[in-house]
matplotlib code that plots the C-alpha trace (Angstrom):
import matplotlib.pyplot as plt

x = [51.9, 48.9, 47.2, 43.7, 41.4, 39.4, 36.2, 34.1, 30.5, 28.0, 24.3, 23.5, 24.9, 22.4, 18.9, 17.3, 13.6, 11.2, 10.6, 14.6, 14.5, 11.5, 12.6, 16.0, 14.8, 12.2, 15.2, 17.0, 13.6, 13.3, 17.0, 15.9, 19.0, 19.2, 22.8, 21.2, 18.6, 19.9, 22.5, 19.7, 18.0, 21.3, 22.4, 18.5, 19.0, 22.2, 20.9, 17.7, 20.7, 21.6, 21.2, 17.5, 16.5, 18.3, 16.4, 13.1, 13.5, 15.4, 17.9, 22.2, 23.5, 26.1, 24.2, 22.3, 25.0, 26.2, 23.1, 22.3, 25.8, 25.9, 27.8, 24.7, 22.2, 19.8, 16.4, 12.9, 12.1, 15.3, 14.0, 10.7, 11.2, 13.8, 11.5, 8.6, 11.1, 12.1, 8.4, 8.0, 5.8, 6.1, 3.8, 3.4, 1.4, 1.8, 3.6]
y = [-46.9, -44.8, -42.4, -42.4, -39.9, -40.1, -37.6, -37.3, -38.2, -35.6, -36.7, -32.8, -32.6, -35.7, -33.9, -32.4, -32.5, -32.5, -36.2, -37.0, -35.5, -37.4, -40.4, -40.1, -39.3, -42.5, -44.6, -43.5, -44.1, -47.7, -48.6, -47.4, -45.6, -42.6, -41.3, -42.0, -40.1, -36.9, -37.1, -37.6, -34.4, -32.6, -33.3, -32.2, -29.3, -28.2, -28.8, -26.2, -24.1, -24.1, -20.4, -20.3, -23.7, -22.2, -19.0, -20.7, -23.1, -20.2, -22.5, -21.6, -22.5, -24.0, -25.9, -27.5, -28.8, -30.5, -32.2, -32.8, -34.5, -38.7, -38.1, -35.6, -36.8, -33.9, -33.5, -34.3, -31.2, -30.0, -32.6, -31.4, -27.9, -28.9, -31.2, -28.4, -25.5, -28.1, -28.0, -31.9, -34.1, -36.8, -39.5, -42.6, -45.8, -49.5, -51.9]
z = [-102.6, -103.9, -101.0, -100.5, -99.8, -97.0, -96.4, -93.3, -94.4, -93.0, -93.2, -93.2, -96.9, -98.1, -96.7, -99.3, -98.8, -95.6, -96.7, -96.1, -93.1, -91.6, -93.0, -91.3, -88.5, -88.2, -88.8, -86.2, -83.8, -85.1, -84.2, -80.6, -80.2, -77.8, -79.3, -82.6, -82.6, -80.9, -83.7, -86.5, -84.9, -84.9, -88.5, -89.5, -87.2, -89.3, -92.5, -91.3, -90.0, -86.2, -85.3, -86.3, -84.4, -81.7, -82.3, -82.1, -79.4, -77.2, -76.6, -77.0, -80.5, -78.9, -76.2, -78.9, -80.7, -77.6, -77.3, -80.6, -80.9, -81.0, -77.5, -75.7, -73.8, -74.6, -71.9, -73.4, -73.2, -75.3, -78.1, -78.3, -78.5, -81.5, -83.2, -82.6, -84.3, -87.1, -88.3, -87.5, -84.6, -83.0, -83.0, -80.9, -82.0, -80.8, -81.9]

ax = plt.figure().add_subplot(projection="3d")
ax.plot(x, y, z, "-o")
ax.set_aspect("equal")
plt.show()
């Protein structure tokens, strides 16, 4: 029987550009999922590298990457100093 190879996917390798990043991220919103949007911030938060998000929101590195994980729950206030110190805003509009 031939093996396969198997590799983790990690959306952090796949965000290039500020546009991939926001675009992500209003995916995530539009599926309305908590888990899935603190992960979304997370993976952007890695790809803009951890220690300076951390850095900028005065927040623990490793705090952040428990909240920021699809199994964190992070505050509101966590997710807007992150999305503040990731250079992005969030907007609200009806449906």
């Amino acid at each position: 029987m031939k093996k396969i190879a198997i590799q983790t996917w990690d959306a952090a390798e796949h965000l290039h550009t500020e546009e991939d990043m926001v675009a992500y991220l209003e995916a995530a919103f539009e599926l309305r999922d908590s888990a899935l949007i603190a992960a979304a911030l997370g993976d952007i938060a890695r790809t803009k590298g951890m220690s300076k998000i951390a850095r900028d929101t005065g927040l623990g590195r490793e705090s952040l990457y428990k909240a920021l994980s699809p199994s964190g729950n992070p505050e509101l206030a966590t997710v807007v100093k992150v999305v503040h110190a990731l250079g992005l805003q969030l907007h609200a509009k009806a449906q």
